[in-house]
Every structure is written in C-alpha cells, then in structure tokens.
C-alpha positions in Angstrom: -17.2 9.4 -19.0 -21.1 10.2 -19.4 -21.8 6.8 -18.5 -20.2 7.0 -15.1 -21.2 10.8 -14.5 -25.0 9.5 -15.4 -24.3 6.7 -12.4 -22.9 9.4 -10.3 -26.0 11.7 -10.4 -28.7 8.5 -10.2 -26.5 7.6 -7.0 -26.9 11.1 -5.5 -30.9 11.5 -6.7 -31.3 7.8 -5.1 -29.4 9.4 -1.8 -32.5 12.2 -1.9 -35.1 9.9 -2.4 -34.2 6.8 0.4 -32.1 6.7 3.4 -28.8 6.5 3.1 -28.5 3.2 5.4 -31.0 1.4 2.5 -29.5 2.6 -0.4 -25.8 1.4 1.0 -27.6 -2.4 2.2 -28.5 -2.3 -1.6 -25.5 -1.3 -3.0 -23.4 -4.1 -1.1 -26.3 -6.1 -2.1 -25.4 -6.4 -5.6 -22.6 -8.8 -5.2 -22.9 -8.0 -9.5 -21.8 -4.9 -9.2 -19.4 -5.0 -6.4 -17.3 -8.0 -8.7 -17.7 -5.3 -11.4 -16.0 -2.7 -9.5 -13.6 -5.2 -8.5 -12.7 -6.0 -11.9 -12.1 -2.5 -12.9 -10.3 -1.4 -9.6 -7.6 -4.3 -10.1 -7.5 -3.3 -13.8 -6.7 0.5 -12.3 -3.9 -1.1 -9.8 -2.2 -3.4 -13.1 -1.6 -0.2 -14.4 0.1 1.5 -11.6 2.1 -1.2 -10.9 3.2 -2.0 -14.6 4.4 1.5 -14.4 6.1 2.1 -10.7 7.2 -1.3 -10.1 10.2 -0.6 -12.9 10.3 3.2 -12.9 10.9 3.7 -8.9 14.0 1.5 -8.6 15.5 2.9 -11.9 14.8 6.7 -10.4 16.4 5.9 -7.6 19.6 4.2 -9.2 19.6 7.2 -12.3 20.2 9.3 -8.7 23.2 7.6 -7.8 24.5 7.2 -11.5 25.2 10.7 -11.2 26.7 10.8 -8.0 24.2 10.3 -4.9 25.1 8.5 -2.4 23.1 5.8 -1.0 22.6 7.8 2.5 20.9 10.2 0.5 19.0 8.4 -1.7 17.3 6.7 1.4 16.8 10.2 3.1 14.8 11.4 -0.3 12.7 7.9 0.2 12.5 8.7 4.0 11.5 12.6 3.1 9.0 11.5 0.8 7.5 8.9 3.5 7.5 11.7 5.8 5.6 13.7 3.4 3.1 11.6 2.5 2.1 11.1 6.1 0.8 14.1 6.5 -0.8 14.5 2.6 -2.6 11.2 2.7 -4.0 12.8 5.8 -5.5 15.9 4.2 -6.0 14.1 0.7 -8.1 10.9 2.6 -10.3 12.9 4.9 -10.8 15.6 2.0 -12.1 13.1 -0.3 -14.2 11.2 2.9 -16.2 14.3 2.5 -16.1 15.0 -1.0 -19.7 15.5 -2.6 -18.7 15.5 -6.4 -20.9 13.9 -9.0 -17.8 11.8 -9.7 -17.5 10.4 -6.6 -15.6 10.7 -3.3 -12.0 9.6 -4.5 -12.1 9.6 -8.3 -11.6 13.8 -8.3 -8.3 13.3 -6.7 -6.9 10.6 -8.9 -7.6 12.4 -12.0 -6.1 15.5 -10.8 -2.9 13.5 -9.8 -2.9 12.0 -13.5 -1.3 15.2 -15.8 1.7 16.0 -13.5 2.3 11.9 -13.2 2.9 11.5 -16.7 4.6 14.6 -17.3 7.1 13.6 -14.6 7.6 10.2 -16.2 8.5 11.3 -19.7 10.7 14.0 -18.8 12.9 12.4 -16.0 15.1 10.1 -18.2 16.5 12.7 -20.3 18.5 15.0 -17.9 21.1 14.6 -16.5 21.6 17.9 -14.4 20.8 16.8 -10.3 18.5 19.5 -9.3 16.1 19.1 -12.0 16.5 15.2 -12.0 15.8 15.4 -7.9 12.9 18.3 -8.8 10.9 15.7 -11.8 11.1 12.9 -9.2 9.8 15.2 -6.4 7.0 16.0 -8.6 6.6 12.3 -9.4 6.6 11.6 -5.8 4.2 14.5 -4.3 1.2 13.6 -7.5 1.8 9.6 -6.9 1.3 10.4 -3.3 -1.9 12.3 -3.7 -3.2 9.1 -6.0 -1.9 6.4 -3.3 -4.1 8.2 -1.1 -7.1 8.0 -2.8 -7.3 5.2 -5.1 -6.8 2.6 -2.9 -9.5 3.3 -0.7 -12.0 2.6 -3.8 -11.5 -1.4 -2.8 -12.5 -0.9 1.1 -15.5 1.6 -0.1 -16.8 -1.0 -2.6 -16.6 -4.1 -1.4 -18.0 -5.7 1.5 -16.3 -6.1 4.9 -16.3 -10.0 4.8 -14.1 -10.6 1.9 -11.7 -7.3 2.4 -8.9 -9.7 2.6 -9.5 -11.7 -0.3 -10.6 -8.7 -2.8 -6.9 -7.8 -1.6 -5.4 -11.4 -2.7 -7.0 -10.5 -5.8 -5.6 -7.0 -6.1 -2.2 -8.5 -5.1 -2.3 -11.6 -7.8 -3.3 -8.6 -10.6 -0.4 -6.3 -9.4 2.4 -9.4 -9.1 1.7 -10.4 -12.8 2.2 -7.0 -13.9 5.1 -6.4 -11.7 6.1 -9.7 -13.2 5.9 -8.3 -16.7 7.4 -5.1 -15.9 10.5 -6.7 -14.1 11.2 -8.6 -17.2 10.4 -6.7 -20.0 10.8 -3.2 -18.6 14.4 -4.6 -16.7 15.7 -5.8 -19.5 14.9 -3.0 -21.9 16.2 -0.4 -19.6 19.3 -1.9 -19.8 19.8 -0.4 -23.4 16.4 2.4 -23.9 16.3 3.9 -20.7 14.0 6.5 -21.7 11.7 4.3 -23.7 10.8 2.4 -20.4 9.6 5.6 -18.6 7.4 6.8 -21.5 5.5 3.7 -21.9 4.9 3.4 -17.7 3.6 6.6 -18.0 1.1 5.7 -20.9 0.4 2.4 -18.7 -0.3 4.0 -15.8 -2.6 6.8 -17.6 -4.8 4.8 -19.6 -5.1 2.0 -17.2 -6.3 4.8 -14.7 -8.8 6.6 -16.7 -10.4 3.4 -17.9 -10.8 2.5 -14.3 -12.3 5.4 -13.1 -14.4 5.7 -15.9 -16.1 2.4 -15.0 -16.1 2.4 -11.1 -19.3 3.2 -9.7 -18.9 4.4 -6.1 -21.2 3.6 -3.0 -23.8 6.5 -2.4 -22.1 8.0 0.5 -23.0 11.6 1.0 -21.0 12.4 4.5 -20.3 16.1 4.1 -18.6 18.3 6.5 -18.3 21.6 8.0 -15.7 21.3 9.7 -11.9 22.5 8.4 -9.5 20.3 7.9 -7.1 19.6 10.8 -4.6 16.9 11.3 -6.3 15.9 14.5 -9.5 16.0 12.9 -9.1 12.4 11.0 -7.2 11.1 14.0 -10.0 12.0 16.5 -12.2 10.0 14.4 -10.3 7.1 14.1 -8.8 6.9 17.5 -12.2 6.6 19.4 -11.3 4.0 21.4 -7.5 4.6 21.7 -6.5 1.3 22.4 -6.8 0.6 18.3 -3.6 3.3 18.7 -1.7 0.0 19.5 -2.8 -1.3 16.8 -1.6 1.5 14.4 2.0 1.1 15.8 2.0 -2.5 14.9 1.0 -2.4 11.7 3.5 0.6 11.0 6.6 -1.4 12.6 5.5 -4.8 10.6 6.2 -2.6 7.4 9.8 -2.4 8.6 11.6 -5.0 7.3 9.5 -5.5 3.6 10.2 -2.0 2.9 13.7 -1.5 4.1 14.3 -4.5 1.4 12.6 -3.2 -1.1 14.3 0.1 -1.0 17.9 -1.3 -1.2 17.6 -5.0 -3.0 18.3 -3.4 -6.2 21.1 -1.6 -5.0 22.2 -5.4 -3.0 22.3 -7.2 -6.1 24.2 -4.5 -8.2 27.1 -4.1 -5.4 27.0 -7.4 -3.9 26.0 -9.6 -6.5 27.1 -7.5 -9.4 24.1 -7.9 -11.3 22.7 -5.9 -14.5 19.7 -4.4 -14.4 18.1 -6.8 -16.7 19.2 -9.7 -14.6 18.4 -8.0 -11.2 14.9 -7.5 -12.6 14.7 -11.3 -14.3 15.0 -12.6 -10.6 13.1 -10.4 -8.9 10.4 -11.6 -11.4 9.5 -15.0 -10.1 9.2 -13.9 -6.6 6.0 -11.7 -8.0 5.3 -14.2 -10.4 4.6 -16.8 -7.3 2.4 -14.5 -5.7 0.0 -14.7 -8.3 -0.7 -17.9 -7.2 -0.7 -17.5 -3.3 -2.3 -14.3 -3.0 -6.1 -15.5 -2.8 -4.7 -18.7 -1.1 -3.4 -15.9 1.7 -6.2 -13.7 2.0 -8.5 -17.0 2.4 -6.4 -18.1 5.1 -6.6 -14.5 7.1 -10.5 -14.0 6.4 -11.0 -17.8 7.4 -8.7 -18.7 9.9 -7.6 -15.1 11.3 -5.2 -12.4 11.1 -3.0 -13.5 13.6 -2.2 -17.2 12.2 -0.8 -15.1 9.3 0.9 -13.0 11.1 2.8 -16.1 12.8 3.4 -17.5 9.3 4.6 -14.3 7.8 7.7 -14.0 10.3 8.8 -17.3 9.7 9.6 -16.1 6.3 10.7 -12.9 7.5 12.8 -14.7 9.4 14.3 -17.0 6.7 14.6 -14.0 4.3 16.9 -12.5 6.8 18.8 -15.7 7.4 19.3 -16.5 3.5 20.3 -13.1 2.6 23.5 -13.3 4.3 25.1 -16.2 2.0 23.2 -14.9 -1.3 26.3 -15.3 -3.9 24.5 -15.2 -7.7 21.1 -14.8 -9.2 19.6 -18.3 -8.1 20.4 -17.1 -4.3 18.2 -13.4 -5.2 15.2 -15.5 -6.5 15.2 -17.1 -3.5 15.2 -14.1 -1.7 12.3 -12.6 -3.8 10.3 -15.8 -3.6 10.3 -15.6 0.2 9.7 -11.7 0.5 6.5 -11.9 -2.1 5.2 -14.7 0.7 5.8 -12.1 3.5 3.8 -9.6 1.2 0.7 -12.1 0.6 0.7 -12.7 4.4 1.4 -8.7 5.6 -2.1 -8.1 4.8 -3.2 -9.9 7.9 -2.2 -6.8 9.8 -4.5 -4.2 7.9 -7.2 -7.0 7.9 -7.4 -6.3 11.7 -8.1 -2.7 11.6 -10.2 -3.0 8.2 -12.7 -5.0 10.3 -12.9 -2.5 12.8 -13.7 0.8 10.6 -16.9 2.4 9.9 -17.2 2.8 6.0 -18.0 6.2 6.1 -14.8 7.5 7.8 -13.0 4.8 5.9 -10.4 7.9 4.8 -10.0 8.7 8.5 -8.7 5.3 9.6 -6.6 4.6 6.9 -4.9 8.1 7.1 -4.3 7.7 10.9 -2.8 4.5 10.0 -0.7 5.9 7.2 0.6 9.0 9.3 2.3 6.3 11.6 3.2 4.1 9.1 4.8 6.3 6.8 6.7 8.1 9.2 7.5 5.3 10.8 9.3 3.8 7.8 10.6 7.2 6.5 12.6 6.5 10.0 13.4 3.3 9.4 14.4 3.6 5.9 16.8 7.3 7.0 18.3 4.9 9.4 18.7 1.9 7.4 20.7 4.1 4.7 23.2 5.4 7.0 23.9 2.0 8.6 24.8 0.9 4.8 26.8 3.9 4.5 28.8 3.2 7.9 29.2 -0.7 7.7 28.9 -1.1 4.1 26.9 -3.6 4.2 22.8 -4.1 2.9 22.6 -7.2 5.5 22.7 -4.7 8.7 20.4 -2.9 6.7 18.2 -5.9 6.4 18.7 -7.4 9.8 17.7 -4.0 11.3 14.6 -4.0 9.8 14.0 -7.6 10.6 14.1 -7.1 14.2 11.7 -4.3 13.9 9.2 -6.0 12.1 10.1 -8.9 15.1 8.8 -6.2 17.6 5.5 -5.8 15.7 4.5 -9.3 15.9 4.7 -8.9 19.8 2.8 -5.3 19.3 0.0 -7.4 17.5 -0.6 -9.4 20.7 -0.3 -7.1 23.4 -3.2 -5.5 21.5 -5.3 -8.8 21.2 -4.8 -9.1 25.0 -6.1 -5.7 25.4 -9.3 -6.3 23.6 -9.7 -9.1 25.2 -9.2 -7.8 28.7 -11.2 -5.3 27.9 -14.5 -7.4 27.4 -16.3 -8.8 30.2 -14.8 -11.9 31.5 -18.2 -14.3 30.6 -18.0 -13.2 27.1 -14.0 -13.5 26.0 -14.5 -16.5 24.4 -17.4 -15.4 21.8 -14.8 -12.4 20.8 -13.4 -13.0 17.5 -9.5 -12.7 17.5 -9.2 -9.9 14.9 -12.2 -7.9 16.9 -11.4 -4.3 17.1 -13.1 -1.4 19.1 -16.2 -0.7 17.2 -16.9 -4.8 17.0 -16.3 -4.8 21.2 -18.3 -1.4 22.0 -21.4 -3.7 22.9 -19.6 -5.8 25.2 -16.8 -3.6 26.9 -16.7 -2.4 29.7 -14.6 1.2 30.6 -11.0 0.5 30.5 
C-alpha cells in the first residue's frame, strides 16, 4: 500500500509542478504503464466475477427456497436497479471530484470492501426471511457503491482508441472466471452451500485489494464546489442533448441480456429440471466461448464500427429468442448460453459509442447519466418481466418481452446516427465517423 500511496503523492506533486493537460499526454503516453494498469484492473474484475457470478443466482434461488415467489424476487432485482441509479449517480460524480492521495475511485472501492464480505459469509446460514432479504440488501447497496466506481478505473486509464478492446480483454478475464465459478462453485453448492459464499467473499477481497494496491490512476485533479445534485452529473453529460438518444438506446439494448440473466437459472430448474450443478456446468461453456471472442469483438467495433456490431448482436438476439422456445435438456441450455455470451461480446458496441464521445475528466458524469437510465430502465423491465412469468407461467414471454425491447434499441441506435449526421453541415457528412458523438461533431455542427 506505500508503494501506491508514494505514486499517489508523486502524481499530485507532478500535478503542481506542470499543467495538467502535459502530465495527462504523458501519462497515456506510457503505453507501459497503461498495459500495467490493465493487467491489474482485469485481475481486480476476475475477482469480482469469481465471486458474483455464482453467489447472485444462488441468493436469489436461497429466496425462493424459502418461499418467495418469482414476482418478488424480480421486484427486489428491479428495487435494487432502481437504487442503484440514483447511487451510481452520487458515488460516480463524488469520486469525479475526489482529491484523495489514493486516487479518485480507489476510496470508494475499499470502503465497499468490509460490508461485502461480511454480507457474503453470513447469508448462507439463516434461514429466517427478513434477515436473509436484509444480508442481501446490504450485499446489494456495498456491491452497488463498488460497481460504480471500479469500473470507471478502465475508461480513466486507458486510452480512447482501444476502449473497446481493453473491454474484450476485461470480458475474456471475467468469462474464464465465470467459467470456473459456474463449474466448481455450481457444483459444490449443490452439497456446501455455505462453503461457496465464504470463499467468493475471500475471492472477491483479496483480488480487490491487490488491484487497487497496484493501479496507478491518471493525475486528474478536477475538484469541485459545487454540492452534489442529481442534475448536476446530468447537466454535464447532456450538453448536447441529442446524446439523450443515445442514453435511451443503450438502456433498452440491456433489455433482453438482462431479463435472461435474471430468470435462466430459474428456466432451467422449472422447465428443464436441472440441479444446480448441472444448470451451472452448461452455462459454463457459453462463458468459456467468450474468452475466445471477446478481443475478436472489441477489434471488430474499434475497427469496423459500433453499429456493424450492433447488427450482428441481434441476429443472436434474435436466435436466442427463437431457440429458447424448444430447449428440452442441458445440450439445448448450452446452446442458449453460447449465443447469449456472443450477444455480450457484441453489446459493448453500444457503450463504445458514448465512450468516444466523453471527456475524461467528467468520465463519472457520463457513465452515471447513462446508468440512471439504464438501470431504471431494466429495474422496469425486469418488475415487468416477473409478473408476466407469474401470470402466464412461462420464462419464454419473459424472454420474448425483453427481446422485442432490445429490437427497439437497435432502431434507437440509428435514429441517433441520423441525427448526428443531420446535424453536421451537409459538405462534411461523409468525413463524420459513424460512432461520432456530440463533443467529436462540436467543430462541425451547426445549431439544431
């Protein structure tokens, strides 16, 4: 830790002594440095994922072992979604400003760290529903405050031309652990319960202090007066307001991956009558593909553009929706989970669009704007989604519904892309990228 509080303080004395501007070019300069805190960023996310890609779906079915019913298990998911919309917004626009020697975000994710693992060791062994529903609250509201912090370390560090791909590398790092954790952790919950929750939490814990021990943040010192307020980050991201569109987009694309993600597990128990060590055995080799098609994705976005991706990634969404009606056995769920871990590689496209429009320094501000909207929006989604099953019985209506939402995004996407574009003057459209966004157009449109 006084290795990274000694980089902390040289960062801020270097901040003093040159202008900020030169001291970011040579921060980004050193592509050494950036690959370093790369490295140690995806080793901080293979630790969060070993732990919540087991322990979420297994707090949510402990819920309904003990008598909730799906309807409210997807209004708690939808609650916390709802929550988090508005704590990502205080939590990224606080740290956007934070001046600490450790760094703009790393404050917040130590914080989160004790209640985490508390949370996690504790929740397998009641039984009684308010405290189970009060540990996974807690769970939820410290995750929350992490997942809107840590994150933003990749965007801060990294440069804006390989965004995408830094995130096929994240994504190959996260797939093999949720790969390992859908295996292993599946099939030893299926007989030690409890044991599974204690080691996510030590996995999760050490992986996240080792991380932030070794990350060494840009030297951006962007302090502010000004009190928080929840149109404070939104005024900052919603300068030009057609990137608005934009936002909405991105929050309906997340429709359909999320409203399977929340109910798959409780698809292939009811419909398929699968353990849990079974269900999490084929789910593993959908993840387990993405290691391999993660970079290949996030070359094809940064490359080719966003919106190529985009077209590919609903032609899966598409057959995912299609397939999941005849599913009968495990060999039909890895097919499912194959198809939705190529949606996931390919989703990115969407936040590659707005990442390339953001100004480092209020990088909190956009991504909070974008998560109010998001997580709302699938908190919505996801409510809905539950009481459908609950009505028709049914996880495909569940599915479909979100399918055709995430169908509405794609034609969100474009209706913003013909915005930009009408919005530049008519002798320069065809030197404007595809993925351009507001503060990449400013030089070249005209009032809207």
């Amino acid at each position: 830790m006084s290795e990274h509080l000694e980089d902390a303080a040289s960062d801020n004395a270097a901040s003093s002594e040159v202008p900020q501007d030169t001291a970011l070019q040579r921060f980004f300069a050193d592509r050494r440095l950036m690959w370093r805190n790369v490295t140690w960023i995806t080793f901080g996310h293979f630790g969060m994922a070993l732990s919540m890609t087991i322990v979420e779906p297994l707090m949510n079915l402990r819920l309904k072992a003990i008598g909730v019913s799906d309807s409210s298990v997807g209004l708690m998911t939808s609650a916390n979604l709802w929550v988090v919309s508005f704590l990502v917004m205080y939590y990224s626009w606080k740290s956007d400003h934070c001046t600490s020697r450790l760094g703009r975000r790393t404050p917040y994710v130590l914080a989160s760290l004790p209640f985490l693992t508390i949370a996690l060791v504790m929740f397998p062994f009641f039984s009684t529903k308010w405290i189970v529903i009060s540990l996974m609250a807690v769970y939820l509201f410290f995750n929350d405050v992490k997942a809107s912090t840590y994150p933003l370390l990749a965007i801060d560090c990294v440069s804006k031309d390989l965004l995408a791909r830094t995130s096929g590398l994240v994504a190959i790092i996260t797939s093999l652990a949720g790969f390992l954790s859908s295996r292993v952790g599946a099939r030893m919950a299926d007989t030690h319960p409890g044991r599974v929750f204690v080691l996510a939490a030590l996995a999760n814990m050490v992986a996240t202090l080792l991380a932030t021990w070794r990350i060494k943040e840009p030297p951006i010192f962007h302090p502010t007066t000004e009190r928080f307020s929840l149109m404070a980050p939104i005024r900052v991201a919603a300068k030009d307001r057609r990137i608005l569109v934009l936002m909405i987009a991105v929050a309906l694309l997340n429709a359909f991956p999320m409203v399977f993600k929340t109910w798959v597990w409780f698809y292939a128990k009811a419909k398929l009558g699968l353990t849990i060590g079974e269900t999490g055995a084929a789910m593993s080799w959908g993840l387990l593909l993405q290691i391999g098609v993660s970079y290949p994705a996030g070359w094809l976005i940064d490359c080719f553009g966003s919106y190529i991706a985009l077209l590919l990634g609903w032609v899966l969404m598409l057959g995912l929706a299609v397939f999941s009606v005849g599913v009968r056995s495990a060999s039909g769920l890895i097919l499912l989970t194959v198809l939705y871990s190529l949606v996931m590689a390919l989703k990115v496209a969407g936040d590659a669009i707005l990442w390339r429009t953001m100004d480092k320094a209020d990088t909190g501000s956009y991504t909070s704007t974008v998560a109010l909207v998001r997580n709302f929006c699938t908190g919505t989604v996801i409510a809905i989604s539950g009481f459908l099953i609950k009505w028709t019985g049914s996880y495909i209506v569940a599915f479909w519904f979100g399918f055709i939402l995430s169908s509405i995004a794609l034609v969100v996407f474009f209706v913003y892309r013909h915005l930009m574009r009408a919005g530049s003057d008519r002798t320069e459209v065809s030197a404007v990228n595809e993925d351009a966004g507001p503060q990449e157009l400013s030089a070249k449109a005209t009032p809207a």
